[in-house]
mmCIF file of the N, C-alpha and C atoms, coordinates in Angstrom:
data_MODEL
# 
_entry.id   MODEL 
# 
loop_
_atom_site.group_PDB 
_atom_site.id 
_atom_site.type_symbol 
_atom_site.label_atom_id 
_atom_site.label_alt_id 
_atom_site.label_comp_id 
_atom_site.label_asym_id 
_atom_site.label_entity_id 
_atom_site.label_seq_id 
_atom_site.pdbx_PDB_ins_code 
_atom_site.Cartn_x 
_atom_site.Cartn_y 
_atom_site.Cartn_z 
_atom_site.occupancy 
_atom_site.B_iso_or_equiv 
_atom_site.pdbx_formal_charge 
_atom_site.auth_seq_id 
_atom_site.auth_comp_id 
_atom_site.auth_asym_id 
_atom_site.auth_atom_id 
_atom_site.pdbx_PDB_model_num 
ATOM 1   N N  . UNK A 1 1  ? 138.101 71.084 57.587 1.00 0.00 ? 1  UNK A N  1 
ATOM 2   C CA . UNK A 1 1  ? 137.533 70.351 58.682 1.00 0.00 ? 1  UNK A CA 1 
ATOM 3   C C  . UNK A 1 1  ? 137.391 71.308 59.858 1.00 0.00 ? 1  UNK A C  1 
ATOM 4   N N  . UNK A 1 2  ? 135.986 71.501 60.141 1.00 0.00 ? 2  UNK A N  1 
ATOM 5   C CA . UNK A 1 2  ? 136.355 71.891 61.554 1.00 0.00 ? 2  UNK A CA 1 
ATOM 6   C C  . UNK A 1 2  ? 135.246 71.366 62.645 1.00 0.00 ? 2  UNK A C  1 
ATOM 7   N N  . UNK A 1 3  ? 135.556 71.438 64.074 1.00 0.00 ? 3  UNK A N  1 
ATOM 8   C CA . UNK A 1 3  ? 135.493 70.865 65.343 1.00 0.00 ? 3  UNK A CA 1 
ATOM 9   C C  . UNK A 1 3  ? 134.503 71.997 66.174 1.00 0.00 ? 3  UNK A C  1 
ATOM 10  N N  . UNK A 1 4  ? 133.511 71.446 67.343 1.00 0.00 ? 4  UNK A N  1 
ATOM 11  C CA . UNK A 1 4  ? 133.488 72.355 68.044 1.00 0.00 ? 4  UNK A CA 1 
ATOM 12  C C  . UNK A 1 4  ? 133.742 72.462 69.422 1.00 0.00 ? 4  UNK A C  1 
ATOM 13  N N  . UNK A 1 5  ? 135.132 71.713 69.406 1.00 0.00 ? 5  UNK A N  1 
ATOM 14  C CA . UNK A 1 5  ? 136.058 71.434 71.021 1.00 0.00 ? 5  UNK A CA 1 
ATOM 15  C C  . UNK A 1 5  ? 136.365 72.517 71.728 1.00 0.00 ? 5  UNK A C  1 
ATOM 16  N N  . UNK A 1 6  ? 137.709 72.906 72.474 1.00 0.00 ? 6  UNK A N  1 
ATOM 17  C CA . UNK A 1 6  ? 137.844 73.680 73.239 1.00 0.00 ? 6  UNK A CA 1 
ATOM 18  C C  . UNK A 1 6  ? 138.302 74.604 72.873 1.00 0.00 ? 6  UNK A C  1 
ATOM 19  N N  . UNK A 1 7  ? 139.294 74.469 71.687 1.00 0.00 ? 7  UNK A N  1 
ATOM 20  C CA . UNK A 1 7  ? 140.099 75.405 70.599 1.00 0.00 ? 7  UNK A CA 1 
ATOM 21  C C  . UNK A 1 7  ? 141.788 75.696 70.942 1.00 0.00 ? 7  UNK A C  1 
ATOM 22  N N  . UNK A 1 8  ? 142.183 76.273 70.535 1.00 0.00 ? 8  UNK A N  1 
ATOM 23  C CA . UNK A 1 8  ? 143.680 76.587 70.459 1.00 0.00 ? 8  UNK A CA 1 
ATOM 24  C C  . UNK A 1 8  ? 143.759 78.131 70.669 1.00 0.00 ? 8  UNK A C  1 
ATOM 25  N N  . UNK A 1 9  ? 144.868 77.991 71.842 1.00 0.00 ? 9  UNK A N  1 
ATOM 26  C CA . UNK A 1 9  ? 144.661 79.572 72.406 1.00 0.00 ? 9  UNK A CA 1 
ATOM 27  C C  . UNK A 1 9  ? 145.378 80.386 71.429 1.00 0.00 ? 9  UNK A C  1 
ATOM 28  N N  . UNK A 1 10 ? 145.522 81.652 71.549 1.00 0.00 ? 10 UNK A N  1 
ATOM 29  C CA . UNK A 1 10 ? 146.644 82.513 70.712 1.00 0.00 ? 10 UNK A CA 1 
ATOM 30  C C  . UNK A 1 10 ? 148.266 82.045 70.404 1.00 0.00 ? 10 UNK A C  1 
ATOM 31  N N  . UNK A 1 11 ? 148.626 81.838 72.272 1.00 0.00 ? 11 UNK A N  1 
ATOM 32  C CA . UNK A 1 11 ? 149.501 81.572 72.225 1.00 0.00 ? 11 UNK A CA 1 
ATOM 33  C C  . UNK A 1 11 ? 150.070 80.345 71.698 1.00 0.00 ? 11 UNK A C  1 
ATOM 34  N N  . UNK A 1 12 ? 149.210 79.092 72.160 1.00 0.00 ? 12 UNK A N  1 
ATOM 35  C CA . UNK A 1 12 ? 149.593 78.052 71.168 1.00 0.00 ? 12 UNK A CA 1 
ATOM 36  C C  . UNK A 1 12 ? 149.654 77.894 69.663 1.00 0.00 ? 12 UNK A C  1 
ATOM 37  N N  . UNK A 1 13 ? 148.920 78.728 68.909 1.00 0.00 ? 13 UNK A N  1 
ATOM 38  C CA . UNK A 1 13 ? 148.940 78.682 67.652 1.00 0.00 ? 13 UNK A CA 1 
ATOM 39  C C  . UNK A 1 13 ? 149.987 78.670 66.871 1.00 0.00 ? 13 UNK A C  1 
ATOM 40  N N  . UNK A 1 14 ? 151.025 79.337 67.058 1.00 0.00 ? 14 UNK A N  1 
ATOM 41  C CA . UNK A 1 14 ? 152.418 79.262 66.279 1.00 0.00 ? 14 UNK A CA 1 
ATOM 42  C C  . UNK A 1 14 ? 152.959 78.446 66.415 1.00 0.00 ? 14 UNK A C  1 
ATOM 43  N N  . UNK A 1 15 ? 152.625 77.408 67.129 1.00 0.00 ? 15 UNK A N  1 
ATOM 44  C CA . UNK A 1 15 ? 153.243 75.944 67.364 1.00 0.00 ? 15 UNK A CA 1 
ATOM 45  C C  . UNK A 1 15 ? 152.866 74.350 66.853 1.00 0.00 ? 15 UNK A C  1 
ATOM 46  N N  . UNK A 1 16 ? 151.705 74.930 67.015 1.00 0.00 ? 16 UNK A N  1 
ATOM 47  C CA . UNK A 1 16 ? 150.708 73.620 66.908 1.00 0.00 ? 16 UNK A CA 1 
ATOM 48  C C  . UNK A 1 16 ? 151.367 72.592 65.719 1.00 0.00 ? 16 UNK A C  1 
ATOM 49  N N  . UNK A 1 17 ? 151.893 73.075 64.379 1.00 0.00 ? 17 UNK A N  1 
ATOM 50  C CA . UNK A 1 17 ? 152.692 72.311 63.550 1.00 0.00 ? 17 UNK A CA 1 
ATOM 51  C C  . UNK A 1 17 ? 154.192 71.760 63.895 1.00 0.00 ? 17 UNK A C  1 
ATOM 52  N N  . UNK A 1 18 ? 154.687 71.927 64.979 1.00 0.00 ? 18 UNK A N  1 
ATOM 53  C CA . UNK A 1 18 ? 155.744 71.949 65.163 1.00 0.00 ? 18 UNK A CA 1 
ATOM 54  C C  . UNK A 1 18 ? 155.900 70.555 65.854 1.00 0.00 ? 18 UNK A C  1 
ATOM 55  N N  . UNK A 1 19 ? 156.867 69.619 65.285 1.00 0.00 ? 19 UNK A N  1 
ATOM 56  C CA . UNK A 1 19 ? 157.561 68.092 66.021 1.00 0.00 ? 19 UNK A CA 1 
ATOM 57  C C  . UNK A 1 19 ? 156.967 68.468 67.676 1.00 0.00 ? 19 UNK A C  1 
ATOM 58  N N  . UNK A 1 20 ? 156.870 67.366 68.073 1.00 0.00 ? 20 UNK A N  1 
ATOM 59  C CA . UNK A 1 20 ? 156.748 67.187 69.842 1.00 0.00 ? 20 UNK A CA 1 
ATOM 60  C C  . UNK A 1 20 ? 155.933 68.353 70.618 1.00 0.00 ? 20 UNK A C  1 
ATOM 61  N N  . UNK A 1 21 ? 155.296 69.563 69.989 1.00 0.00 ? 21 UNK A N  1 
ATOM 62  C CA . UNK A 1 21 ? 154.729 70.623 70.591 1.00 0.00 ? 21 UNK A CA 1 
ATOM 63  C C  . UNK A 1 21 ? 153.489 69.629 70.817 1.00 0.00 ? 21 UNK A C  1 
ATOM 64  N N  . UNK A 1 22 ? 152.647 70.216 72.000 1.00 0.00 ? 22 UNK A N  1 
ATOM 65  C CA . UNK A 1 22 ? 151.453 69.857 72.811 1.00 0.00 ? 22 UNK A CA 1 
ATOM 66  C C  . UNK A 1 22 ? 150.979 70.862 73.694 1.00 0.00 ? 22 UNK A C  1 
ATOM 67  N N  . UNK A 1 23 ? 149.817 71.444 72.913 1.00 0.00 ? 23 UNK A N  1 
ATOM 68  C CA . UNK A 1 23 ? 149.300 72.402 73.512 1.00 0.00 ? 23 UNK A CA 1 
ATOM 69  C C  . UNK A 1 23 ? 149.052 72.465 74.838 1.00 0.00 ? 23 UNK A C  1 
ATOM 70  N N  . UNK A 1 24 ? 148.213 71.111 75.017 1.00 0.00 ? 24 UNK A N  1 
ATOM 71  C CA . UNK A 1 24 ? 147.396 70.443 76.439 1.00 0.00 ? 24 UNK A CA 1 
ATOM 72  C C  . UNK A 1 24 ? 148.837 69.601 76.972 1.00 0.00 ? 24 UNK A C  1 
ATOM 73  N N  . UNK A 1 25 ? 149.263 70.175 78.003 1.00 0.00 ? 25 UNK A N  1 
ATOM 74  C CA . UNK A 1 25 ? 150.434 69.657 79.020 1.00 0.00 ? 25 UNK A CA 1 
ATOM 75  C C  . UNK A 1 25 ? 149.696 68.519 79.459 1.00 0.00 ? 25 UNK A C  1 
ATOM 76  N N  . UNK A 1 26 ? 148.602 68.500 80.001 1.00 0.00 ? 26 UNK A N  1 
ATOM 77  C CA . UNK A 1 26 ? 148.052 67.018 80.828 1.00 0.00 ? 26 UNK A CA 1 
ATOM 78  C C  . UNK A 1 26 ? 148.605 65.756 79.923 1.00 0.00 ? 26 UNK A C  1 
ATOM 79  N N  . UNK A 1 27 ? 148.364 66.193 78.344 1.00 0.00 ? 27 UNK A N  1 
ATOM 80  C CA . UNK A 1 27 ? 149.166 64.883 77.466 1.00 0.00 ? 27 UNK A CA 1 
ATOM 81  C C  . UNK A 1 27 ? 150.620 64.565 76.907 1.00 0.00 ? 27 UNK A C  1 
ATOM 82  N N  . UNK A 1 28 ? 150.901 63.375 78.223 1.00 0.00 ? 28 UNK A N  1 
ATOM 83  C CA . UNK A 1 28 ? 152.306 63.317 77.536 1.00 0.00 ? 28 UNK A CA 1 
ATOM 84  C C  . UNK A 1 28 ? 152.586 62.034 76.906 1.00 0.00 ? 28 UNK A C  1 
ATOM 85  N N  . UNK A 1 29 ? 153.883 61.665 77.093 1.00 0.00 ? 29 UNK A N  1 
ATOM 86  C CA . UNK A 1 29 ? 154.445 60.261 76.053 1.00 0.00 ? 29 UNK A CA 1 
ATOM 87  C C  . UNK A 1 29 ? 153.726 59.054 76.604 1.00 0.00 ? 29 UNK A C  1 
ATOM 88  N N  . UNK A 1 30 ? 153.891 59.246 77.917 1.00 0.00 ? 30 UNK A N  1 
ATOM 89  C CA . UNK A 1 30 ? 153.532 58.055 78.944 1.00 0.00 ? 30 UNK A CA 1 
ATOM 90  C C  . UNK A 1 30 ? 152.520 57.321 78.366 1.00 0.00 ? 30 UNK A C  1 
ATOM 91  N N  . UNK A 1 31 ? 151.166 58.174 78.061 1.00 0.00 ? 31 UNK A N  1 
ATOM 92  C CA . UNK A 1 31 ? 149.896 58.503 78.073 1.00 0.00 ? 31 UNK A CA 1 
ATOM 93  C C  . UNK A 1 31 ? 149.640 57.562 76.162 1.00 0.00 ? 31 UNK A C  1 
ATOM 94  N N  . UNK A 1 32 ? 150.808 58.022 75.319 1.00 0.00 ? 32 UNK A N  1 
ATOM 95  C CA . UNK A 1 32 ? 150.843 57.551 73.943 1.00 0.00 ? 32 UNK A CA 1 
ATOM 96  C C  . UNK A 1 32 ? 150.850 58.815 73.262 1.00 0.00 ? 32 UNK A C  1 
ATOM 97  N N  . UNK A 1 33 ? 151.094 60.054 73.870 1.00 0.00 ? 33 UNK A N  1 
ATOM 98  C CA . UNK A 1 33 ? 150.731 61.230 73.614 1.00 0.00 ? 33 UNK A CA 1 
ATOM 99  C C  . UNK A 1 33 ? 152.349 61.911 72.925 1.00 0.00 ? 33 UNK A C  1 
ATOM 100 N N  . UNK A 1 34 ? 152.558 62.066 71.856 1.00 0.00 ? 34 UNK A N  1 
ATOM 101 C CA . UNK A 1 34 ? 154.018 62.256 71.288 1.00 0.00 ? 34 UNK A CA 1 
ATOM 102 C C  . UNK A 1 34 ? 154.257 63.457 70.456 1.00 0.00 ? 34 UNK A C  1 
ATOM 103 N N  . UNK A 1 35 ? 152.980 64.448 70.378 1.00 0.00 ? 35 UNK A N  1 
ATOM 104 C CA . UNK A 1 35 ? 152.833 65.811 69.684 1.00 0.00 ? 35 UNK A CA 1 
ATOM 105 C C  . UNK A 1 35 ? 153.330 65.338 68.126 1.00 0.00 ? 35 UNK A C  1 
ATOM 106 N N  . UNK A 1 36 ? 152.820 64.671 67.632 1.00 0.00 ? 36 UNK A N  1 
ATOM 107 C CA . UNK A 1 36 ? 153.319 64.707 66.243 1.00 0.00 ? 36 UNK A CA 1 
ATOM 108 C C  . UNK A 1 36 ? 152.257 64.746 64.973 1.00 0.00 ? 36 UNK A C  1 
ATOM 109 N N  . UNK A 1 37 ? 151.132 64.267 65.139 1.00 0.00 ? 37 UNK A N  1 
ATOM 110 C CA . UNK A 1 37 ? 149.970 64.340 64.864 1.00 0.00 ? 37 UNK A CA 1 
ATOM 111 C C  . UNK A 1 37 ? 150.027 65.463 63.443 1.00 0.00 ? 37 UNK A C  1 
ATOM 112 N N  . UNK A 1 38 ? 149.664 66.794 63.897 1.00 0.00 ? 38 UNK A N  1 
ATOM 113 C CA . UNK A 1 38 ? 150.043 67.899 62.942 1.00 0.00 ? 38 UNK A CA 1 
ATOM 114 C C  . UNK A 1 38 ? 151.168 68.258 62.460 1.00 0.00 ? 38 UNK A C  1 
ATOM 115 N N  . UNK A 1 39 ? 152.440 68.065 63.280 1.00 0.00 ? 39 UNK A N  1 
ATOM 116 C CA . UNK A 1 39 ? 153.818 67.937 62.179 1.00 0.00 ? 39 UNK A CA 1 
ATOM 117 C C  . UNK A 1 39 ? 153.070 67.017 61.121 1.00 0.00 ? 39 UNK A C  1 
ATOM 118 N N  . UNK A 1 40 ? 153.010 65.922 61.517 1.00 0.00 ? 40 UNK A N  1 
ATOM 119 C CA . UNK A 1 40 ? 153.219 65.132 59.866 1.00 0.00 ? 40 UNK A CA 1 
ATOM 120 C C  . UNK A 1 40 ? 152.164 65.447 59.004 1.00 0.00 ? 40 UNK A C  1 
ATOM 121 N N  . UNK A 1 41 ? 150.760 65.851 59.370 1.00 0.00 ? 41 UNK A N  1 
ATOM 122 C CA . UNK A 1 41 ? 150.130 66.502 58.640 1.00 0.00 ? 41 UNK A CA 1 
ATOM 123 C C  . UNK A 1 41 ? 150.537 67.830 57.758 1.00 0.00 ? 41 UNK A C  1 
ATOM 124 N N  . UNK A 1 42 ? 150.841 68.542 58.358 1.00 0.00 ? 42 UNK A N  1 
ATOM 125 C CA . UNK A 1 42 ? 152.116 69.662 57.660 1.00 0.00 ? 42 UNK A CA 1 
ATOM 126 C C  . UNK A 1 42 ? 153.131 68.991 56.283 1.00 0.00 ? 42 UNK A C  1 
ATOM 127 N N  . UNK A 1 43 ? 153.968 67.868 57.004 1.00 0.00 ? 43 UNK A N  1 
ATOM 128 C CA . UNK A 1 43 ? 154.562 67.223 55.856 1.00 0.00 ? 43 UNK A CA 1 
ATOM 129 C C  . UNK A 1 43 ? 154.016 67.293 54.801 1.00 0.00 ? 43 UNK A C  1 
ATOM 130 N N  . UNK A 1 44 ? 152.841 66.120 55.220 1.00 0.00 ? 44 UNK A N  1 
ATOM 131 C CA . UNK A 1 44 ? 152.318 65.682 53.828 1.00 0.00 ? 44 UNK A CA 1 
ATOM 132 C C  . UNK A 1 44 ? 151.917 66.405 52.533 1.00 0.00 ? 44 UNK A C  1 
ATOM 133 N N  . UNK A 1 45 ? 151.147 67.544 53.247 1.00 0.00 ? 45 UNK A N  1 
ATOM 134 C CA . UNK A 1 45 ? 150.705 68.439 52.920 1.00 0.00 ? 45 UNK A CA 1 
ATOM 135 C C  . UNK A 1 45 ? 151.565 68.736 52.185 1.00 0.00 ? 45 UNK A C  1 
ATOM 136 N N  . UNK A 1 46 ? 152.683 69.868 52.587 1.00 0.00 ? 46 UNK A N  1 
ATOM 137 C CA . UNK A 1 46 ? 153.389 70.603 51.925 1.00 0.00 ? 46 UNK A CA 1 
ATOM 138 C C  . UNK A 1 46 ? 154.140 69.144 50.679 1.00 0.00 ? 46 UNK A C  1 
ATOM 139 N N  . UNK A 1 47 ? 154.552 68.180 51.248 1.00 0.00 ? 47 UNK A N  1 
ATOM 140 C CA . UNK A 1 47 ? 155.582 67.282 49.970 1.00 0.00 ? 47 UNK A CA 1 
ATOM 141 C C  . UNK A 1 47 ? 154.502 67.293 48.653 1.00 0.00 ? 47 UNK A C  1 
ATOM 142 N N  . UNK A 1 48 ? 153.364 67.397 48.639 1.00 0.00 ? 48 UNK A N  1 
ATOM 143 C CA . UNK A 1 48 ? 152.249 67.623 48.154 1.00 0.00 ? 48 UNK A CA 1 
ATOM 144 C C  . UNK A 1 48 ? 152.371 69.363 47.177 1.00 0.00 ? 48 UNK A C  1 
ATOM 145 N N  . UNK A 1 49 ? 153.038 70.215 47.745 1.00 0.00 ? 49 UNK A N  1 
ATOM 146 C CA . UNK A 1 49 ? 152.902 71.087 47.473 1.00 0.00 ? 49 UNK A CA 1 
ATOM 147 C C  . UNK A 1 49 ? 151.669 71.946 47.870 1.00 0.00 ? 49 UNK A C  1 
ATOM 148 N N  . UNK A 1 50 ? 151.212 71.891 48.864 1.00 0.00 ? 50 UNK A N  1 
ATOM 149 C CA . UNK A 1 50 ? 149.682 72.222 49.426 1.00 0.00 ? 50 UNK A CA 1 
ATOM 150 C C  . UNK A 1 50 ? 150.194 72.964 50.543 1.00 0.00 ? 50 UNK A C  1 
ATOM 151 N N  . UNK A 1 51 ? 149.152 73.643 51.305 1.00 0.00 ? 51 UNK A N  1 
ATOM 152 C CA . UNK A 1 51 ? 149.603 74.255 52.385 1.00 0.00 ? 51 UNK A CA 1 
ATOM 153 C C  . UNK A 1 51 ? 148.036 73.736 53.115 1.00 0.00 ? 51 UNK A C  1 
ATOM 154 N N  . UNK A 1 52 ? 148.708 74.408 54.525 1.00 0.00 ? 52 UNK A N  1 
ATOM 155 C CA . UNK A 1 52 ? 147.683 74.006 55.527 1.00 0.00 ? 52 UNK A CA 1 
ATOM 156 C C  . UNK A 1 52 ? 147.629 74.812 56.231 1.00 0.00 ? 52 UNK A C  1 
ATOM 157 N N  . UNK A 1 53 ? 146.110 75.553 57.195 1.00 0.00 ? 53 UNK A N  1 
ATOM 158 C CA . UNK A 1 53 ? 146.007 76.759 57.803 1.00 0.00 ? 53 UNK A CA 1 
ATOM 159 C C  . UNK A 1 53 ? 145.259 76.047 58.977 1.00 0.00 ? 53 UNK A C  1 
ATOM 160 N N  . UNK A 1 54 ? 145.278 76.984 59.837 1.00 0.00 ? 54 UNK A N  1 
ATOM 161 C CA . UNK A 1 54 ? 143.900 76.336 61.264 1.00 0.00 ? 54 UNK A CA 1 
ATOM 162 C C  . UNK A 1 54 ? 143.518 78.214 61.431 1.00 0.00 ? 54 UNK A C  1 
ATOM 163 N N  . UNK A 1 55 ? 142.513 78.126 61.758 1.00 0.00 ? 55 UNK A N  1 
ATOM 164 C CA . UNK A 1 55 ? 142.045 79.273 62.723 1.00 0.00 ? 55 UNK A CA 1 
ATOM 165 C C  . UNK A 1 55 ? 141.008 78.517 63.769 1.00 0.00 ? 55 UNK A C  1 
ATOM 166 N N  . UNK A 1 56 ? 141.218 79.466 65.242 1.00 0.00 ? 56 UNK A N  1 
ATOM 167 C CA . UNK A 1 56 ? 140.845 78.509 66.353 1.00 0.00 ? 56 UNK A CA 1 
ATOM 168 C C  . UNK A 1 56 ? 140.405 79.952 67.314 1.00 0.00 ? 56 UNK A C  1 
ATOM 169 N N  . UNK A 1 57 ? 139.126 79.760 67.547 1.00 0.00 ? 57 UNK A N  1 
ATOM 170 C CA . UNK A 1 57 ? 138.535 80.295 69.287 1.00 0.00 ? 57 UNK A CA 1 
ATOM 171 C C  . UNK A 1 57 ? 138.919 79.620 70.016 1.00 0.00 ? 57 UNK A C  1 
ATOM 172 N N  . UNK A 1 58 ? 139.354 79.736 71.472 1.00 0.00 ? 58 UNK A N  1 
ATOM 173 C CA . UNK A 1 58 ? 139.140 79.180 72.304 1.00 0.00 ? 58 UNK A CA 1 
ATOM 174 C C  . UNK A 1 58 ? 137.836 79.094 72.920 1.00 0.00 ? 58 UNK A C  1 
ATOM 175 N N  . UNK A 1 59 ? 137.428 77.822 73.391 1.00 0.00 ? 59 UNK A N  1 
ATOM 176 C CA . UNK A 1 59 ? 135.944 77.886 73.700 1.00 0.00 ? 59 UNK A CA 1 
ATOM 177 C C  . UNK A 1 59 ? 134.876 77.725 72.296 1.00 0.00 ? 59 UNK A C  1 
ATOM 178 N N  . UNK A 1 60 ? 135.540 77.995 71.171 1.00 0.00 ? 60 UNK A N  1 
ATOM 179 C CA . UNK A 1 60 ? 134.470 78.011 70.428 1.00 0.00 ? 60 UNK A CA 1 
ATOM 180 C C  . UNK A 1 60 ? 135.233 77.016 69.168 1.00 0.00 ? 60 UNK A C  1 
ATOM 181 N N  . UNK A 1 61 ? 136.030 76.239 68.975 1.00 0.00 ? 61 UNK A N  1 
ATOM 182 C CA . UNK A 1 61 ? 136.958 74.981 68.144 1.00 0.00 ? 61 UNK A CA 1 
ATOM 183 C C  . UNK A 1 61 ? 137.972 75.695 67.126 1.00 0.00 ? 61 UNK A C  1 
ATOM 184 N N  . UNK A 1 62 ? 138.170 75.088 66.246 1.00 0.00 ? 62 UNK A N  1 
ATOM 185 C CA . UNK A 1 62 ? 138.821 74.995 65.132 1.00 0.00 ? 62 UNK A CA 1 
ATOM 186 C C  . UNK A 1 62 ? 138.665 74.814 63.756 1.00 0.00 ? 62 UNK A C  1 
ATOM 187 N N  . UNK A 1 63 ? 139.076 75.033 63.212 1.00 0.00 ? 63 UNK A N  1 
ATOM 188 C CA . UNK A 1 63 ? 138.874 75.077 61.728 1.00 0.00 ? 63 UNK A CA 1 
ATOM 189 C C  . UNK A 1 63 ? 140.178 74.795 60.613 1.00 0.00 ? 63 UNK A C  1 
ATOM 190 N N  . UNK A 1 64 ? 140.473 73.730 60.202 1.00 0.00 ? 64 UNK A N  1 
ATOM 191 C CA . UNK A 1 64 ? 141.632 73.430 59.684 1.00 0.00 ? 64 UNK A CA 1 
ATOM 192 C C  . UNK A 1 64 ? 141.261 73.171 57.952 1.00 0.00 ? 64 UNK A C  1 
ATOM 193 N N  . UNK A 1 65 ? 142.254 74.375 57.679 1.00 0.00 ? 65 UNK A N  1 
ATOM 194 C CA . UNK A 1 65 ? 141.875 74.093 55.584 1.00 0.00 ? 65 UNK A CA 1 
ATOM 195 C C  . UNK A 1 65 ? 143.080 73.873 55.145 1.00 0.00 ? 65 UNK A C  1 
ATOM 196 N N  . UNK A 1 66 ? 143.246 72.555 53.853 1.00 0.00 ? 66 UNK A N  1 
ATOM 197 C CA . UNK A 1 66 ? 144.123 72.293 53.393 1.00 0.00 ? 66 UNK A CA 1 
ATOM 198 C C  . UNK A 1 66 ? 144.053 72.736 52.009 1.00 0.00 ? 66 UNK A C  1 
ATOM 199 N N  . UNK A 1 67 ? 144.954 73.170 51.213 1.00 0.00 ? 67 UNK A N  1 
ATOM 200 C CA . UNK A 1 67 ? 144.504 73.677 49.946 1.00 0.00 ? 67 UNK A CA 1 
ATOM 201 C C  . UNK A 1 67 ? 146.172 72.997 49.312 1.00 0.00 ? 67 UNK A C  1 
ATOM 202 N N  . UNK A 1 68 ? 145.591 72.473 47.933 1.00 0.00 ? 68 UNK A N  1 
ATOM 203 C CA . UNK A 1 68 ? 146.542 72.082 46.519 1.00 0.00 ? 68 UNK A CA 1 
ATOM 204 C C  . UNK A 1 68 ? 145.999 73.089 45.908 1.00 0.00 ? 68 UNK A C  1 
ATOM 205 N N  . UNK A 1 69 ? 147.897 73.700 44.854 1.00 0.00 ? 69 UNK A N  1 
ATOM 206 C CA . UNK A 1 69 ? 147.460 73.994 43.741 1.00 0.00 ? 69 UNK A CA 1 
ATOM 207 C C  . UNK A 1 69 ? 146.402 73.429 42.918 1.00 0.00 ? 69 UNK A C  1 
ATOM 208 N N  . UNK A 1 70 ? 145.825 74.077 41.641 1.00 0.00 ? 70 UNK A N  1 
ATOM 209 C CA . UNK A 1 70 ? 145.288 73.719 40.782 1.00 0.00 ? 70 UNK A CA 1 
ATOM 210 C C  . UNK A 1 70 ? 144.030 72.771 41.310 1.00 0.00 ? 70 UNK A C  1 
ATOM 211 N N  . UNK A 1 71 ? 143.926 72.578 42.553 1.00 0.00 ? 71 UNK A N  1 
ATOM 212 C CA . UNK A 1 71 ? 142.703 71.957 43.109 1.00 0.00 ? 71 UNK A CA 1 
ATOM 213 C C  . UNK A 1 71 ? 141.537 72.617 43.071 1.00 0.00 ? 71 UNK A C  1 
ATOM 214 N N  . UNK A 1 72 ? 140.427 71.926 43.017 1.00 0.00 ? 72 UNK A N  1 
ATOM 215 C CA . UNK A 1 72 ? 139.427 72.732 42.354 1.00 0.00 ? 72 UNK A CA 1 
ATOM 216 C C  . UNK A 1 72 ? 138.209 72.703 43.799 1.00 0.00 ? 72 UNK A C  1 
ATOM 217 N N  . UNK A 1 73 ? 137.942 73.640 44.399 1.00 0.00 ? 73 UNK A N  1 
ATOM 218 C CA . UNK A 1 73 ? 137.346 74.585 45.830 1.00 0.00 ? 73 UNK A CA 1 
ATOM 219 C C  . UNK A 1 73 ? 135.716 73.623 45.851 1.00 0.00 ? 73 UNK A C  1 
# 
């Protein structure tokens, strides 16, 4: 899947899977905003045995690939 939003900077990238991380500070709990979104995507994924990648410009979006074994491309 990919987007052509604002993107994910460098620095956020090592996070972005991580419980409660939120790249964009403007969104918080208050808001309904709870950073969990891609943790559990991660989960699934992996209980799956799959992995999951993003590569991201800033300014230019994202690109998120999920891959299963033995899944066919």
């Amino acid at each position: 899947m990919e987007d052509t939003g604002v993107g994910i900077s460098a620095e956020d990238l090592p996070h972005i899977f991580e419980r409660f991380y939120r790249a964009d500070k403007a969104r918080s709990r208050g808001q309904g905003h709870f950073g969990l979104g891609l943790a559990i995507c991660r989960a699934v994924v992996e209980a799956d045995q799959g992995t999951i990648h993003v590569e991201s410009e800033p300014g230019e979006g994202s690109t998120f690939s999920v891959r299963y074994p033995g899944a066919i491309s």
